[in-house]
N, C-alpha and C positions, 0 to 999 in steps of 0.2 A: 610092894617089893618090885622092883626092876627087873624084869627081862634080860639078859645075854642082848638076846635082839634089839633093846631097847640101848641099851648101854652101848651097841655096837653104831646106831645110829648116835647117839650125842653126840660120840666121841668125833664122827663125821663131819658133823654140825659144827663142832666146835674148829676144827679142821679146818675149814672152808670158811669161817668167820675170822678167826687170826690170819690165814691167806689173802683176804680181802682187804683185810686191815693193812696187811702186810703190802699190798700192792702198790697203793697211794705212795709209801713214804719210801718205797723203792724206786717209783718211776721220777719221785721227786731229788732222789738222789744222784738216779742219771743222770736229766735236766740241769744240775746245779752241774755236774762236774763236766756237762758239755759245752754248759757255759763258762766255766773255769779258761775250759780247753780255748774257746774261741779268744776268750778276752789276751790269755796268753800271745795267739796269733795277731792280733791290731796294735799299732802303733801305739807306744806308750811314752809317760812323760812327754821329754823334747824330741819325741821320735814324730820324723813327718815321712807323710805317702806321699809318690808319684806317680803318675800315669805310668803303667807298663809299656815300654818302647819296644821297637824291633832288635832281634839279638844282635842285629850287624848292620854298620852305619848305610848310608846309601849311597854317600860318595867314596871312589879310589883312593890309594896310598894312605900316606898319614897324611895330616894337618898341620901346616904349619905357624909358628907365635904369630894370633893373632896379637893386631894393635890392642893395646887400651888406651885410654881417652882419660887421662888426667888434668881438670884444671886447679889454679890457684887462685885465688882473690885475694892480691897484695894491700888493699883496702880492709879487709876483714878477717885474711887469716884463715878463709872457710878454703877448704880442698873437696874438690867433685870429683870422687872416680867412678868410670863405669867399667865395666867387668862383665865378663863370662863366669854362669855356673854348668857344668855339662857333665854327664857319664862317660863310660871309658869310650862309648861309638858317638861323640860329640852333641848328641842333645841334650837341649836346654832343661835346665831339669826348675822346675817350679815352685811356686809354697813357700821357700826359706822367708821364715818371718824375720823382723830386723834383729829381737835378741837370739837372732842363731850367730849373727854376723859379728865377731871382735875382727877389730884393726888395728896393726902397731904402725907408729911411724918414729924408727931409731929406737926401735923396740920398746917405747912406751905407748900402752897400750892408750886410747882415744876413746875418752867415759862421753862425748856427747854425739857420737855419730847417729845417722837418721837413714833412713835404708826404703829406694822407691825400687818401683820395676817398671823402665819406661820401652816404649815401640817406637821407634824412633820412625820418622817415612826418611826415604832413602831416595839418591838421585843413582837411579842405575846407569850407566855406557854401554849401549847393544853394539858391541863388535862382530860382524857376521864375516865370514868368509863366504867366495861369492866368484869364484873362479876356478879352472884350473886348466889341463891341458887333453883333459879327455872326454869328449860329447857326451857319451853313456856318462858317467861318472859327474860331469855338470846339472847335467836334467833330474838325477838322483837330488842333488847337493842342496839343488833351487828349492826342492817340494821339502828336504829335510829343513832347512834353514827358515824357511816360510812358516811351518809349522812351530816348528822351535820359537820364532818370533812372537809369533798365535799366542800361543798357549804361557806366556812371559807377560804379554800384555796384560791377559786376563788375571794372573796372579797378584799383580800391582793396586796397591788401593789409591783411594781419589787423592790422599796427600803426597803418592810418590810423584817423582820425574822421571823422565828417560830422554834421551837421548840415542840417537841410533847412527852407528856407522857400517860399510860395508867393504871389505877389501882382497882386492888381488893383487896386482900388479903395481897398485898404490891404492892409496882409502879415501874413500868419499864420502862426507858428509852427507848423511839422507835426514835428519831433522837435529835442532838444535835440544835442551831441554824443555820438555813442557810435560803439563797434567792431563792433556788432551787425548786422553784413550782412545779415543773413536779414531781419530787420524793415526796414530799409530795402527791400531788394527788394519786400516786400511794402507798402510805406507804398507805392512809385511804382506798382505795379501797378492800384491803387486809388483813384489818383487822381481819375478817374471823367472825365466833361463840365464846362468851366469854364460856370458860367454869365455872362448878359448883364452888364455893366457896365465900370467905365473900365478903362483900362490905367497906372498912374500909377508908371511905369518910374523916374523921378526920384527921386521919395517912396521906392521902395521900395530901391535903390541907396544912399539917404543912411541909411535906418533900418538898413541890413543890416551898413553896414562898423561903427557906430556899435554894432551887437551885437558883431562882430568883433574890437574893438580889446583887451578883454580876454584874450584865446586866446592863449596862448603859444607860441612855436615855429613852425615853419613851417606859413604859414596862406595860404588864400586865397578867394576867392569863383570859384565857377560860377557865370553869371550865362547862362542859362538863355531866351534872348528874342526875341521880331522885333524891339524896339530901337524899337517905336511907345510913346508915352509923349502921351495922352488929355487928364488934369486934375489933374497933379500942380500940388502947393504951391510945388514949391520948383521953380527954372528947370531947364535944361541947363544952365547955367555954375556952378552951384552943383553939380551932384551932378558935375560936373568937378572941381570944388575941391576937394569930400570924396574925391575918388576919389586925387586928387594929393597930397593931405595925408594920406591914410591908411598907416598901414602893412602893408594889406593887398592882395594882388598881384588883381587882375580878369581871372581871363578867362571868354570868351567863346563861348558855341554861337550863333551866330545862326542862329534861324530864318527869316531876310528868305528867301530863295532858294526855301524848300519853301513859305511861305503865302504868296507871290510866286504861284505857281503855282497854287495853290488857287484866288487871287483870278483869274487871269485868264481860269479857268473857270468864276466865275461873275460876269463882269465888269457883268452886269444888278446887281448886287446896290450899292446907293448906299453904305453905309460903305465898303463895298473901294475903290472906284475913287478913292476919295480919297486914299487910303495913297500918300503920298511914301518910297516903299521902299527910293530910293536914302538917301535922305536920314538915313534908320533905318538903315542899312547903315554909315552914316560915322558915326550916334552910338555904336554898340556898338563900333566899331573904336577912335572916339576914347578909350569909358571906360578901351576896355583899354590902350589906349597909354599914358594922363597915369595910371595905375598901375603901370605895369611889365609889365605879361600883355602875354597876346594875346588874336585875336580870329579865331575860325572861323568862315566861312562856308557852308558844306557845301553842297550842294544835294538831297541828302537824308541822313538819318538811318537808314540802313542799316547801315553799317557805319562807325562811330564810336571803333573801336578805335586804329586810327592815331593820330586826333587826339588823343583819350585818353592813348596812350603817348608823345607827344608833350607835351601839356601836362604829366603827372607829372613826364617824364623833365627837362622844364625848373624845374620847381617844385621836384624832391627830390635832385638831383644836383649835388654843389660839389668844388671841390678845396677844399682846408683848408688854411692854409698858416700855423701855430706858428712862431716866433722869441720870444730876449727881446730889449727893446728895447735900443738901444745909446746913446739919446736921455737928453741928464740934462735937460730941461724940462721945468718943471711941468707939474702933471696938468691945467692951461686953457690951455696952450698948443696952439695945432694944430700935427699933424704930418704932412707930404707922404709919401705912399706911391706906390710905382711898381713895379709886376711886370710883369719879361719873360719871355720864351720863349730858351733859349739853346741851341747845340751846346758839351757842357763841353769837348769835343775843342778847336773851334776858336775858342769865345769868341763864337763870331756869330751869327748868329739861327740858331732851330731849326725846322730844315725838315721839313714834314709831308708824307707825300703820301699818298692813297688806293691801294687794293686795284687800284686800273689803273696805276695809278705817274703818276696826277696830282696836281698841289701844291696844297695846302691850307689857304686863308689863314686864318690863327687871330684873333681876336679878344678881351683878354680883358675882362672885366666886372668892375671892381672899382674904387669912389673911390678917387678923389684925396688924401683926407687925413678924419685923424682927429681926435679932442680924447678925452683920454684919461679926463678927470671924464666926460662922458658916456658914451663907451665902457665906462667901468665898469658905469654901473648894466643894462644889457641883461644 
């Protein structure tokens, strides 16, 4: 016969043994549904990730259309575009495989296109400014611009060029193009003290693309400047023109921020206090914009590597997107192009998200339309 006490203990027993039981196929339900939860969280289907970028770009104002780089090959029919893919603060955004990429041209879409991602090396133009009409404010300018020079060099890989000018009062040629880093290192090092005289930032903008326009390939100007411009010939609305009509992309270090500063330490001093600073702030932003670049404003020259890899990474990085054309129009007829982003899964747009599993508005950079006799001759 059983015991009360006996029976009270089985029941225990029994208790603690379905408990037991119970615990495994508990904790294995957690486990499944926290993996549920993660798989939810990662890129799925034609969903691609990107590197998590900075909330806000590093260069001023907006941006403005850049070039794109369309050829044709009247022989074969094939069309080369390169193109920008970027977020809403202008970085490159990466990963897009080729069936992310449709292209219409005359809104038939183009079934054999082939999709690379090249780096192109670049012939940079150092345009420094390298003058002006105040000692204090020179001897600042020379050690800013010096460094600025420094720290460009070192940014540059073995396949770029450069090119260096320096200008006040008119501009001087201090090297032609070459791959010879070591001499340019030391060409900036040596820059020395600008001395007294104008600043004629205009003048020296319109002479510089006007050297530029011969250089083949992916090209651009450092433009090097507090964006103060003294007694130049030509207006602002003219070295806006040559900058808009160029094919050569502008960007920007502005010094406004750092000889900002300078000046208001020595605010005794009668040239500084006259400097309308903001207003040199909005010219260097503007050059860079009605060219395509951009425009930095730093507030100091310290560490200039960011921007640096930032300006290259915009200047030497495209997607490439080959097809031949399916067009029979002549070669002076224009022809409308149009690239999207797709999921090949489901036909509909292709979803980005970042390294946090945020979505990632894409952007892309690339005309409207082409004419295929000019597309030729590039």
């Amino acid at each position: 016969m059983v015991r009360g006490r006996d029976v009270c203990r089985i029941a225990l027993l029994s208790a603690l043994l379905l408990l037991a039981a119970a615990t495994p196929a508990q904790s294995l339900r957690t486990e499944t549904s926290k993996s549920k939860s993660q798989d939810s969280e990662r890129p799925t289907g034609g969903q691609i990730q990107v590197p998590t970028r900075p909330v806000e770009p590093l260069f001023k104002s907006r941006q403005g259309n850049q070039k794109t780089e369309i050829h044709f090959d009247p022989a074969t029919h094939t069309v080369t575009i390169k193109l920008l893919v970027q977020d809403p603060n202008g970085y490159f955004i990466p990963n897009i495989r080729r069936e992310n990429f449709v292209v219409y041209e005359n809104g038939v879409r183009q079934q054999n296109a082939t999709v690379d991602v090249e780096h192109a090396p670049v012939s940079l133009g150092l345009l420094m400014e390298f003058g002006g009409r105040s000692p204090g404010l020179n001897r600042d300018l020379g050690e800013e611009v010096s460094r600025a020079c420094q720290r460009a060099v070192d940014e540059l890989s073995q396949n770029d060029s450069m090119a260096a000018w320096k200008y006040n009062d008119n501009v001087q040629n201090l090297s032609g193009f070459s791959r010879d880093k070591l001499s340019f290192e030391t060409l900036c090092l040596r820059l020395g003290t600008p001395e007294l005289s104008e600043t004629n930032l205009y003048d020296a903008v319109i002479f510089t693309l006007g050297q530029m326009h011969p250089v083949n390939g992916r090209k651009a100007i450092l433009l090097i400047s507090s964006g103060i411009d003294t007694f130049s010939k030509a207006s602002y609305q003219d070295a806006l023109n040559a900058a808009q009509a160029s094919d050569t992309t502008i960007y920007v270090l502005g010094l406004v921020q750092v000889l900002r500063q300078v000046a208001e330490l020595h605010a005794h001093a009668g040239p500084m206090v006259r400097i309308d600073w903001s207003q040199a702030e909005k010219t260097l932003e503007e050059l860079a914009r009605v060219s395509g670049g951009r425009a930095y404003i730093p507030e100091n020259t310290l560490d200039l590597a960011p921007i640096y890899d930032d300006m290259l990474e915009n200047l030497k990085v495209r997607y490439v997107i080959t097809y031949t054309s399916s067009s029979n129009l002549d070669m002076n007829s224009p022809r409308t192009v149009r690239v999207e982003l797709i999921d090949p899964k489901t036909g509909g747009p292709l979803q980005i998200v970042d390294s946090n599993g945020k979505t990632v508005r894409a952007k892309i950079v690339v005309q409207d339309s082409y004419t295929p006799s000019s597309a030729s001759a590039r």
